[in-house]
Backbone as JSON, one array per atom type, in Angstrom:
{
  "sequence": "XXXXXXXXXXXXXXXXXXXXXXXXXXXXXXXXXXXXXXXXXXXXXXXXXXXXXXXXXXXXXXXXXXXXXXXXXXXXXXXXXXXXXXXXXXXXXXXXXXXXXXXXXXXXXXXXXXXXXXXXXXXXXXXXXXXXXXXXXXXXXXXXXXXXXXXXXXXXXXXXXXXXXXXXXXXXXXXXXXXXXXXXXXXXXXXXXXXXXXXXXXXXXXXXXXXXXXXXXXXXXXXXXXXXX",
  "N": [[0.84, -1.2, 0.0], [0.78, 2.21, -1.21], [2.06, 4.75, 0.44], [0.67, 7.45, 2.25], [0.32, 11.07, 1.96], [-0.22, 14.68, 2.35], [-0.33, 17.95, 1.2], [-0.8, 20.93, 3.05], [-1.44, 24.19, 2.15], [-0.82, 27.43, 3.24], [-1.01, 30.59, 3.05], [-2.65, 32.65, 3.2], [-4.07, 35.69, 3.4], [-5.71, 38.42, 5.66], [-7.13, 40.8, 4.0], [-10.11, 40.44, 2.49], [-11.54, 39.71, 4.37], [-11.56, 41.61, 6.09], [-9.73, 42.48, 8.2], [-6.24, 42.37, 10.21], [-5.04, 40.01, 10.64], [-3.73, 37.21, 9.47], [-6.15, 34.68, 7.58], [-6.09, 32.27, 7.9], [-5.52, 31.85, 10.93], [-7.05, 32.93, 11.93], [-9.58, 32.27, 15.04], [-11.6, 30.03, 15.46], [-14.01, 28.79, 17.42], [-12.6, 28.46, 19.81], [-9.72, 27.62, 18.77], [-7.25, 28.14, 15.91], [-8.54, 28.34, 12.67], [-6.51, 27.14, 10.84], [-5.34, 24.99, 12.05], [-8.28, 23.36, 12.39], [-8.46, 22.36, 10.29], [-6.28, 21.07, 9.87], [-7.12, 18.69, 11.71], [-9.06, 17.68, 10.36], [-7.94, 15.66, 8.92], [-7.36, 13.59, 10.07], [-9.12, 11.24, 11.37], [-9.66, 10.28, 8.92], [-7.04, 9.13, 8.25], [-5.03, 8.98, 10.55], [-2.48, 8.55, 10.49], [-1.36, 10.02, 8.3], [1.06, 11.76, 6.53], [1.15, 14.98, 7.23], [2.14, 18.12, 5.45], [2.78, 21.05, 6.14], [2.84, 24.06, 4.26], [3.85, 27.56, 4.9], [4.17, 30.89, 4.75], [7.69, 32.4, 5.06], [7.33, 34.7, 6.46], [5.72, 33.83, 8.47], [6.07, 31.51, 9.56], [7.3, 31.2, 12.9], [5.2, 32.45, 14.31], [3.18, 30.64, 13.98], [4.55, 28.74, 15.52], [4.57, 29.7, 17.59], [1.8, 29.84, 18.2], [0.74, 26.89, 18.1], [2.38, 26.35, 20.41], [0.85, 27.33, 22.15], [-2.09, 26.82, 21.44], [-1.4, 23.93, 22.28], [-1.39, 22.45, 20.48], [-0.19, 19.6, 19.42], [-0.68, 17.55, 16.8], [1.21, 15.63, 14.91], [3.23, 17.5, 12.23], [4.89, 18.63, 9.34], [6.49, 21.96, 9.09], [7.01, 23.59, 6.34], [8.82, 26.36, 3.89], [6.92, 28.42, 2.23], [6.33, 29.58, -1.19], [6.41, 32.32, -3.54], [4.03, 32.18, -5.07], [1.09, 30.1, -5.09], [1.56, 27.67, -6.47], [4.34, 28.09, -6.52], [4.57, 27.17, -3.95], [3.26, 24.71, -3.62], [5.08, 23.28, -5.25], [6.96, 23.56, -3.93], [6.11, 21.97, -1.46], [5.98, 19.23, -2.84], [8.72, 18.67, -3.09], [9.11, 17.29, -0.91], [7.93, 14.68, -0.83], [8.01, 11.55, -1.68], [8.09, 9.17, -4.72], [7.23, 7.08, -4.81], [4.05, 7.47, -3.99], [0.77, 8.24, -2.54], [-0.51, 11.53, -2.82], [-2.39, 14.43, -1.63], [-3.21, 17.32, -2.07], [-4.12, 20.07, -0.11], [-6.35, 23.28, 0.72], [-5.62, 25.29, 3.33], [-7.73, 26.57, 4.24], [-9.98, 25.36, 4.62], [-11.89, 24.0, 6.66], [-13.71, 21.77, 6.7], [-14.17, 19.83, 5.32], [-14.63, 16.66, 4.62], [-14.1, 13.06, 5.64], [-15.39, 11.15, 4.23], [-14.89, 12.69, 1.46], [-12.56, 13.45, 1.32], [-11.32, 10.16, 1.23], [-12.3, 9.4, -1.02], [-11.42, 10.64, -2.8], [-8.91, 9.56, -2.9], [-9.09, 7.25, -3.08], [-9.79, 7.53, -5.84], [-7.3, 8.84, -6.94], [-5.61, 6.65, -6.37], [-6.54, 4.45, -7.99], [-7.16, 5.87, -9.98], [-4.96, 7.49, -10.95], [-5.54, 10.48, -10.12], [-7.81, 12.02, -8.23], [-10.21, 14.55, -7.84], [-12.19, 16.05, -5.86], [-15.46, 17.31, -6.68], [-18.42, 18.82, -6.58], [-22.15, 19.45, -7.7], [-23.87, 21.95, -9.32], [-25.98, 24.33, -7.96], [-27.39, 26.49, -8.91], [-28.9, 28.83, -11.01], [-26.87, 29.54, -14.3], [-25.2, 32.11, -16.32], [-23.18, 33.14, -19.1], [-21.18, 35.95, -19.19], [-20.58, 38.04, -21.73], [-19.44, 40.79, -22.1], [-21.73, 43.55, -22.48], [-23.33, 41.31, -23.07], [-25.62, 38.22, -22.31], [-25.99, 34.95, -21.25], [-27.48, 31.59, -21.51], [-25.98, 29.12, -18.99], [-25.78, 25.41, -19.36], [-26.23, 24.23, -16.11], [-25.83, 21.56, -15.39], [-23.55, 20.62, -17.09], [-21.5, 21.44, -15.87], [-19.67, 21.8, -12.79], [-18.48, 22.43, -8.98], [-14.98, 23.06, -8.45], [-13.11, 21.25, -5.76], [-10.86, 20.87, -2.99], [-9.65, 18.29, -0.95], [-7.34, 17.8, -3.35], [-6.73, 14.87, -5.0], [-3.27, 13.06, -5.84], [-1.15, 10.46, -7.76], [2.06, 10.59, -6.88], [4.08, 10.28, -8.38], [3.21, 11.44, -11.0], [2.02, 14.05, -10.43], [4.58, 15.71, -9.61], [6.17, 15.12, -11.99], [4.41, 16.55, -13.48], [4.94, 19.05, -12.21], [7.37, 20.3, -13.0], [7.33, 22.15, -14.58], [7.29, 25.32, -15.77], [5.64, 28.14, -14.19], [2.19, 29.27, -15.03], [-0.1, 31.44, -15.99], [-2.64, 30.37, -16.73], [-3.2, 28.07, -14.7], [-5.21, 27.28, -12.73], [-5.55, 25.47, -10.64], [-3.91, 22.59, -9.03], [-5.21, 20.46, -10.37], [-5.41, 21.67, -13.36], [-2.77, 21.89, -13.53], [-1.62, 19.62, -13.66], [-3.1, 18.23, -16.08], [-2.0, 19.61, -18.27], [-0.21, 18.22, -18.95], [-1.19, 16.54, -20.27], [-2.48, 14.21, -19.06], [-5.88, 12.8, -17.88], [-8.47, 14.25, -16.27], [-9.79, 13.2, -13.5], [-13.21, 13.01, -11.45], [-14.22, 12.84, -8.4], [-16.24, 12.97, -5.57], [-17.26, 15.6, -3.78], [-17.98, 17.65, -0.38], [-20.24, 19.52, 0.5], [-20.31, 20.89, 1.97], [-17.88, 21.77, 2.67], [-16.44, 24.19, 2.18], [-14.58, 26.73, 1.16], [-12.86, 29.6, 3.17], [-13.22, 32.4, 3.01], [-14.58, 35.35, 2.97], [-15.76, 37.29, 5.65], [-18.83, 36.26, 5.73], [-18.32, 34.21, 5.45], [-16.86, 33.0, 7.36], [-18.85, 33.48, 9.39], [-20.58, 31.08, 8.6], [-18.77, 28.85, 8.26], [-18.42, 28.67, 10.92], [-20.81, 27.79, 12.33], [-20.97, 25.35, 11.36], [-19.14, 23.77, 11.7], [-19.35, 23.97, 14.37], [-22.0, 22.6, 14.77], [-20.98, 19.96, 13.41], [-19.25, 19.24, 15.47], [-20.96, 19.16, 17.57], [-22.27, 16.57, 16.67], [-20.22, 14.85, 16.65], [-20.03, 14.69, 19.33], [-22.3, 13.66, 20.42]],
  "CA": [[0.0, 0.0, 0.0], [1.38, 3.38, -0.84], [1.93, 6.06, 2.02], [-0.37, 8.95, 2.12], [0.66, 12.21, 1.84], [-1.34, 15.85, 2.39], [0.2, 19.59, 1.87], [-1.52, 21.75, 3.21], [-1.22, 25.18, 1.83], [-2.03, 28.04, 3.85], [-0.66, 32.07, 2.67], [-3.9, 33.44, 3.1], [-4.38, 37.02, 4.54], [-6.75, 38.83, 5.84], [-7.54, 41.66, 2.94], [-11.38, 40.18, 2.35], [-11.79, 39.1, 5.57], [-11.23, 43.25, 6.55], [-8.93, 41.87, 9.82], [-4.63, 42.62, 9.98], [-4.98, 38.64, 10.78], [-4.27, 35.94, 8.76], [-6.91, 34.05, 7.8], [-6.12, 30.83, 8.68], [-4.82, 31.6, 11.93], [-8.32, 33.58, 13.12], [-9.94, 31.14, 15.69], [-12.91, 29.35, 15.89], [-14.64, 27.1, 18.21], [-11.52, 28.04, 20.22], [-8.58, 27.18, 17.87], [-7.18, 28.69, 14.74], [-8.79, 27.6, 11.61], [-5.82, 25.57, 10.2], [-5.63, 23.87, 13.2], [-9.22, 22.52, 12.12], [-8.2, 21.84, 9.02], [-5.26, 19.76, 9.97], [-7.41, 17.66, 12.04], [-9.88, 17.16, 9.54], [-7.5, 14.6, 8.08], [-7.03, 12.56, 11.36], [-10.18, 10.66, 11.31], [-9.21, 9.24, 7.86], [-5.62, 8.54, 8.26], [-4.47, 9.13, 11.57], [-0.59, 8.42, 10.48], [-0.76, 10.65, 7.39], [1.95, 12.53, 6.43], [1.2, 16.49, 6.96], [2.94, 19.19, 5.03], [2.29, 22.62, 6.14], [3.38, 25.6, 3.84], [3.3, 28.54, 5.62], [5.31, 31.56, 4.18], [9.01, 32.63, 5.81], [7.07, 35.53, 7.87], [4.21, 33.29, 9.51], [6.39, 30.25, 10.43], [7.25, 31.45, 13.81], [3.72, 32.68, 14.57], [2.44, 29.07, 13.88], [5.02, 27.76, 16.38], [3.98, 29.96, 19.21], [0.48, 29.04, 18.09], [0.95, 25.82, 18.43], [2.18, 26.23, 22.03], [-0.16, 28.48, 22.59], [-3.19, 25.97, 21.52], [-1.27, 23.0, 22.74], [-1.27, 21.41, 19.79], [0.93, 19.05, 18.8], [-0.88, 16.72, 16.43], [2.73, 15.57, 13.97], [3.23, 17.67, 10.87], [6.51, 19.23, 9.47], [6.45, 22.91, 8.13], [8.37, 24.32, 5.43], [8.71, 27.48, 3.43], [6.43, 28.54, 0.75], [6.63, 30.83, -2.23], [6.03, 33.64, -3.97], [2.89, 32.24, -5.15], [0.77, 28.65, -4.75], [2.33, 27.13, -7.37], [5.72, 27.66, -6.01], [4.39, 26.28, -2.6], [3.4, 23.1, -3.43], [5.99, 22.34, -5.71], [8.0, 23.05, -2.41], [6.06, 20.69, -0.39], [6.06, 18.13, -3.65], [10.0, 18.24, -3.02], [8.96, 16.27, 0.66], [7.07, 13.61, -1.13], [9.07, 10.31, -2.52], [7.54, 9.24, -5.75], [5.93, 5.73, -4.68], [3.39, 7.87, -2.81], [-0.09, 9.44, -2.82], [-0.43, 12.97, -2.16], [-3.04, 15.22, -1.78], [-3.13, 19.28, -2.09], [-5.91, 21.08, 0.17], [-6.4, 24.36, 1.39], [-5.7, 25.36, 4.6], [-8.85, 27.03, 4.64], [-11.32, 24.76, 4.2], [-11.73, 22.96, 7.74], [-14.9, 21.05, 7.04], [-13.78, 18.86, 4.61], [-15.4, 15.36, 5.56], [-13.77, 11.65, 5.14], [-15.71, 10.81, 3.16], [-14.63, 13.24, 0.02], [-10.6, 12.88, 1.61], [-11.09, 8.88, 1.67], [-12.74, 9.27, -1.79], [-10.11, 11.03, -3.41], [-7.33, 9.09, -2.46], [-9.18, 5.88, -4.28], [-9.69, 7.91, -7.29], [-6.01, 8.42, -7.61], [-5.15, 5.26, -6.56], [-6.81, 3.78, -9.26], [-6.58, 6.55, -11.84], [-3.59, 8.95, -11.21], [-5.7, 11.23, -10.12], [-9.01, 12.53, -7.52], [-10.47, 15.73, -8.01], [-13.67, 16.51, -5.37], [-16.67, 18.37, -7.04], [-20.17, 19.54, -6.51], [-22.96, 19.69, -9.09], [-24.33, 23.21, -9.19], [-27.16, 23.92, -7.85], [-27.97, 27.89, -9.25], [-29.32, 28.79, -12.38], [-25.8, 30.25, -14.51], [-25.07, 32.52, -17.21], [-22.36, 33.56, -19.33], [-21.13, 37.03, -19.18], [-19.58, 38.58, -22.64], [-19.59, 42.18, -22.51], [-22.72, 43.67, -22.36], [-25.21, 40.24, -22.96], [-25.66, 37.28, -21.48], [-26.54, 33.36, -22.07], [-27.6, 30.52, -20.42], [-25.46, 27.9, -19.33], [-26.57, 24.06, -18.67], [-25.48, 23.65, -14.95], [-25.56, 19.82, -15.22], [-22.29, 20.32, -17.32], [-20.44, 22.62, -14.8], [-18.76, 21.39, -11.47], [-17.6, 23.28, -8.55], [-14.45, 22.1, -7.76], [-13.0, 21.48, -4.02], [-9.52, 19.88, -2.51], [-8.16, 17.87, -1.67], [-6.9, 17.32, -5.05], [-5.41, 13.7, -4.51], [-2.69, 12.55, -7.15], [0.08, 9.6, -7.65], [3.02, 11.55, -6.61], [5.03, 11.02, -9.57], [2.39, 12.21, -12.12], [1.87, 15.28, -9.77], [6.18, 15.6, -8.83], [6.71, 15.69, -12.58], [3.72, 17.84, -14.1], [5.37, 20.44, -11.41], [8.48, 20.16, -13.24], [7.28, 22.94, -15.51], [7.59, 27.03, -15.22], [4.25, 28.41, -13.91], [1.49, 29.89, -16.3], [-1.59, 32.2, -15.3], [-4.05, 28.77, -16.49], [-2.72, 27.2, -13.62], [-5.78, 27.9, -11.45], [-5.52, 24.7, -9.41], [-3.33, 21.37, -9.22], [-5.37, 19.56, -11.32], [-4.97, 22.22, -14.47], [-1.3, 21.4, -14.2], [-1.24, 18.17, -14.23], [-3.77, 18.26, -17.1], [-1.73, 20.6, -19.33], [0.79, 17.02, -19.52], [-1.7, 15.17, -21.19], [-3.13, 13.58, -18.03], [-6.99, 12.84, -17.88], [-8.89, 14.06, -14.68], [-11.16, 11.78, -12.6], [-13.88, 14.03, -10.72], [-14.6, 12.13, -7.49], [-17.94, 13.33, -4.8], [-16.81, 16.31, -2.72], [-18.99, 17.31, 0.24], [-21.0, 20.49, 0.18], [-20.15, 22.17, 3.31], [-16.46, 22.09, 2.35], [-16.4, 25.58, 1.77], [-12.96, 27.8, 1.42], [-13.37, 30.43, 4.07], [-12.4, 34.05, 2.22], [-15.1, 36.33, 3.35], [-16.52, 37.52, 6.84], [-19.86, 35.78, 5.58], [-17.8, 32.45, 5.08], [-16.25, 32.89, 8.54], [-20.0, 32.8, 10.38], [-20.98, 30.0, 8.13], [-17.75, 27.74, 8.8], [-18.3, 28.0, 12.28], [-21.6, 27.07, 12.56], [-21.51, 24.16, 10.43], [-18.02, 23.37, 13.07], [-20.37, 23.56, 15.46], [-23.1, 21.32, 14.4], [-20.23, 18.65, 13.6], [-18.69, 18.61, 16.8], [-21.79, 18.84, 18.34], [-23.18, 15.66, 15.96], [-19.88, 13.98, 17.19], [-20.59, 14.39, 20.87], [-24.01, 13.49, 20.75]],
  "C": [[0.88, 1.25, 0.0], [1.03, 4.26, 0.32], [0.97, 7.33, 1.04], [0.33, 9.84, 2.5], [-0.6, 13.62, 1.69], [-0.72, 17.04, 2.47], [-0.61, 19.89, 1.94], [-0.97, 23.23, 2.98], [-1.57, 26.59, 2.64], [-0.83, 29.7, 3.73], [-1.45, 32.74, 2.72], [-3.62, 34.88, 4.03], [-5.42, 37.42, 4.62], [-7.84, 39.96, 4.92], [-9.48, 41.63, 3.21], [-11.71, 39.81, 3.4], [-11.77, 40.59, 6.55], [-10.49, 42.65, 8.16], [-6.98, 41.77, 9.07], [-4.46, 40.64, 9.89], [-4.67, 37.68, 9.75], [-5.46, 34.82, 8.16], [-7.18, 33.04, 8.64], [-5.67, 30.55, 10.04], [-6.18, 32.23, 12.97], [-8.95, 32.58, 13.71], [-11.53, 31.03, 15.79], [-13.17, 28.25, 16.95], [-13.59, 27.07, 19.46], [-10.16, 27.68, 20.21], [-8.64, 28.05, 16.63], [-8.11, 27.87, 13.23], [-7.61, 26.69, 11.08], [-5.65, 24.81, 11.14], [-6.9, 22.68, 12.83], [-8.61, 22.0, 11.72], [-7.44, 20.66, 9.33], [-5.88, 18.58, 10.75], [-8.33, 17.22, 11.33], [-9.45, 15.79, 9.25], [-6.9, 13.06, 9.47], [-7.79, 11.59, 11.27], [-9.88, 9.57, 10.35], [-8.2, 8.42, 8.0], [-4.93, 9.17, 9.22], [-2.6, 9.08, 11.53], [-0.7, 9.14, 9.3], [-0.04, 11.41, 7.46], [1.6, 13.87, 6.02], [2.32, 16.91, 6.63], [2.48, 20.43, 5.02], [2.72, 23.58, 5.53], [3.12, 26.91, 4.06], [4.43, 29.86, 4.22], [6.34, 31.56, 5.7], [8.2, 33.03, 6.95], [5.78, 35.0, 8.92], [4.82, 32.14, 10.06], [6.5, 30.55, 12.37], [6.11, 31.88, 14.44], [3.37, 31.61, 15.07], [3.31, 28.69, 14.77], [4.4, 28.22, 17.29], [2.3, 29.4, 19.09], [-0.1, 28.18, 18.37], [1.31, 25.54, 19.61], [1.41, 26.72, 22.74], [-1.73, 27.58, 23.19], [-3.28, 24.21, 22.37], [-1.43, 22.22, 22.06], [-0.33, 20.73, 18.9], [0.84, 17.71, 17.81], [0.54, 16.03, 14.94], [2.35, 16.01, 12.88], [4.76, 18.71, 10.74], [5.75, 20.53, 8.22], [7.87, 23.21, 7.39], [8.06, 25.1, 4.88], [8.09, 27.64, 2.46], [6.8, 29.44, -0.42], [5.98, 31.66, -2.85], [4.1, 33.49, -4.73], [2.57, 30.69, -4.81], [1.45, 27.72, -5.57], [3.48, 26.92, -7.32], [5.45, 26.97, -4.2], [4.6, 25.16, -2.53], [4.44, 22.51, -4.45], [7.32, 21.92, -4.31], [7.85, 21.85, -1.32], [6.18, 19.45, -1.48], [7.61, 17.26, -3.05], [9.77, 16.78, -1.73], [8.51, 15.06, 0.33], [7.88, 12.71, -1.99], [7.61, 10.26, -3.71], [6.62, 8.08, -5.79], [5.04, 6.49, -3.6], [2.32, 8.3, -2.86], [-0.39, 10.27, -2.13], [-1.27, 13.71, -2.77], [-2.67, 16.64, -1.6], [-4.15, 19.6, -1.2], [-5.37, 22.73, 0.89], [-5.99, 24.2, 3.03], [-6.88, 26.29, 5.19], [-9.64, 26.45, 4.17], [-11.32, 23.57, 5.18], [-12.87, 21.99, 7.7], [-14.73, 20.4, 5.68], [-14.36, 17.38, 5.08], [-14.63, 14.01, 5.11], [-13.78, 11.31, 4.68], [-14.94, 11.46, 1.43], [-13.02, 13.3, 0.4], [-10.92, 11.58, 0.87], [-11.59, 8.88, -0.73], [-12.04, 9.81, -2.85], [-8.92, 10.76, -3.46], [-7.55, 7.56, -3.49], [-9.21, 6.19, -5.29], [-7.91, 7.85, -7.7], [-5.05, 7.38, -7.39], [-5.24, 4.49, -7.36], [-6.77, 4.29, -10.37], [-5.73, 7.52, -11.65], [-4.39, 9.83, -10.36], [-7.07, 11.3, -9.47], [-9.14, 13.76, -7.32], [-11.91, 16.14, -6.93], [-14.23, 17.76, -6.0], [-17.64, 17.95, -6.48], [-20.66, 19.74, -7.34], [-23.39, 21.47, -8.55], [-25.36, 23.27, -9.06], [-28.23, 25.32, -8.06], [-27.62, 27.7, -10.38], [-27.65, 29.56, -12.65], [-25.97, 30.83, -15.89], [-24.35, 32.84, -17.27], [-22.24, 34.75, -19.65], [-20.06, 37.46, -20.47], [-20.18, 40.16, -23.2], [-20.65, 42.54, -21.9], [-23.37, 42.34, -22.31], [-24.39, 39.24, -22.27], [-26.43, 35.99, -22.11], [-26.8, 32.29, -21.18], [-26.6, 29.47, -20.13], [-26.07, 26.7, -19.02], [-25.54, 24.03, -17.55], [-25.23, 22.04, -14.72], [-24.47, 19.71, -16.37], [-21.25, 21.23, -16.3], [-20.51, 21.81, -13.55], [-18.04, 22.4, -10.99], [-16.28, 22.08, -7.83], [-13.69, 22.57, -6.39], [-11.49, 20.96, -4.12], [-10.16, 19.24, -0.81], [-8.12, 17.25, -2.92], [-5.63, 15.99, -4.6], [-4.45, 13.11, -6.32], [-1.68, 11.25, -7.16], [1.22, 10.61, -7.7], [4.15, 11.54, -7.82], [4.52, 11.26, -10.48], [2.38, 13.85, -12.08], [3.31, 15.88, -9.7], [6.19, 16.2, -10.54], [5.77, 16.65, -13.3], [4.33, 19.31, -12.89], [6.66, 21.05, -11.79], [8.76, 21.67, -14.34], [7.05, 23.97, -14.83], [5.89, 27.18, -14.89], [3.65, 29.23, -15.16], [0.48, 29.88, -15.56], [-2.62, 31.11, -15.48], [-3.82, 28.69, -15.87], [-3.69, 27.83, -13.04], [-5.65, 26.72, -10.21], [-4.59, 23.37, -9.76], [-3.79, 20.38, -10.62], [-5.5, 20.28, -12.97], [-3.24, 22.23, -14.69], [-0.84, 20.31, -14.36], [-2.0, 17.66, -16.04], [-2.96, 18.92, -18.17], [-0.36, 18.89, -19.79], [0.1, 15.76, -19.85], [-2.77, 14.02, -20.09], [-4.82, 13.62, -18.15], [-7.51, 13.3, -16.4], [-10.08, 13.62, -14.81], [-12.1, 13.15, -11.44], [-14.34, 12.81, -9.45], [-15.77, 13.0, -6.31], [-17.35, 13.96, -3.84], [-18.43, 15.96, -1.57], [-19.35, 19.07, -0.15], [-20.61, 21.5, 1.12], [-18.58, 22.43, 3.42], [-16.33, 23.6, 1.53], [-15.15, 26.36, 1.9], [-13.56, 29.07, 2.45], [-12.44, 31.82, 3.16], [-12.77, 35.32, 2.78], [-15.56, 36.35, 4.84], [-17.82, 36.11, 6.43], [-19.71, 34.14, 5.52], [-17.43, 32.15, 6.81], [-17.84, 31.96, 9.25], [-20.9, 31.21, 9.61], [-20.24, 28.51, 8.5], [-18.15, 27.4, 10.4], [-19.83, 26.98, 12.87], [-21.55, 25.91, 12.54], [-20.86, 23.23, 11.25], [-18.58, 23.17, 14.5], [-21.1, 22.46, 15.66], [-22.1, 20.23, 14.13], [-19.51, 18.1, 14.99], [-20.04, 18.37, 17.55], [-22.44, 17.22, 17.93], [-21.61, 14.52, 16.11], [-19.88, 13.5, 18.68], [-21.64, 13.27, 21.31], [-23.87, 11.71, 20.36]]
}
């Protein structure tokens, strides 16, 4: 069985979030948001291999953080870069090549097992697990002035973790960056690769805005509370 692997990405600031804060470091429930996050992936694979990419000026933060919260669940940080794209090729470097390795946000703590556990068989068996969502609002295309309908039962939103075979993922990273590049699985795709769409969950939401904040927590709520209970 290959080893599991997970960077987690997390450069976020506060800008849209109107707060000097970090995103991922503002707390909920008691804890920072990547804190969730990182335990999200416990449940599934309790021995997976975390990779945190923080930038240079937030590593030290995250340590006191971490003593701060008292948490010491095992993951190794390292330095990110100038943009996401140079991140995870940085955490790629950490990853041997018999391995599978997922990408996720570090803002997106409600991620569920299910769409982890379900993305890890997709690229076990095909290179490659992508979590989406069907759409569930009417859409139209915007050119210029007019407008058009689209069919939402061809459109997908997509989520992470983006799971891959680590040397499909290792060498599609091998190449210079380019503005397509919106997510992992458009660079592996640009080397010919097919992607596999595997069953996100719905409440896996990226946290960006204030309005995302009071939504995350709730929902963080209602799960801890619906594991108590």
């Amino acid at each position: 069985m290959l080893p599991k692997y997970v960077i987690i990405t997390a450069a976020g600031t506060g800008v849209r979030m109107n707060t000097p804060m970090p995103k991922q470091f503002i707390p909920v429930l008691g804890k920072p948001i990547l804190m969730h996050t990182i335990e999200a992936f416990v449940p599934f694979l309790p021995s997976i291999h975390i990779i945190l990419v923080l930038p240079k000026e937030q590593m030290e933060y995250w340590n006191q953080l971490c003593t701060q919260y008292q948490f010491d669940h095992p993951h190794e940080v390292i330095q990110g870069g100038p943009t996401r794209f140079h991140s995870v090729k940085n955490g790629l470097n950490q990853v041997p090549e018999q391995a599978l390795v997922a990408v996720h946000d570090g803002v997106r703590p409600l991620v569920s097992s299910h769409t982890i556990s379900g993305a890890f068989l997709y690229a076990e068996k095909s290179g490659n697990g992508i979590p989406s969502i069907e759409v569930c609002e009417s859409v139209r295309a915007v050119d210029r002035a007019f407008s058009t309908p689209v069919d939402r039962e061809t459109l997908r939103i997509i989520q992470t973790p983006q799971c891959f075979r680590a040397e499909l993922i290792k060498k599609a990273y091998h190449t210079n960056y380019q503005q397509t590049f919106t997510d992992d699985a458009s660079v592996l795709e640009q080397t010919g690769e097919r992607i596999f769409l595997s069953q996100g969950n719905r409440e896996n939401i990226k946290i960006t805005t204030p309005e995302d904040l009071i939504m995350a927590e709730a929902l963080l709520k209602n799960r801890v509370e619906g594991a108590q209970g």
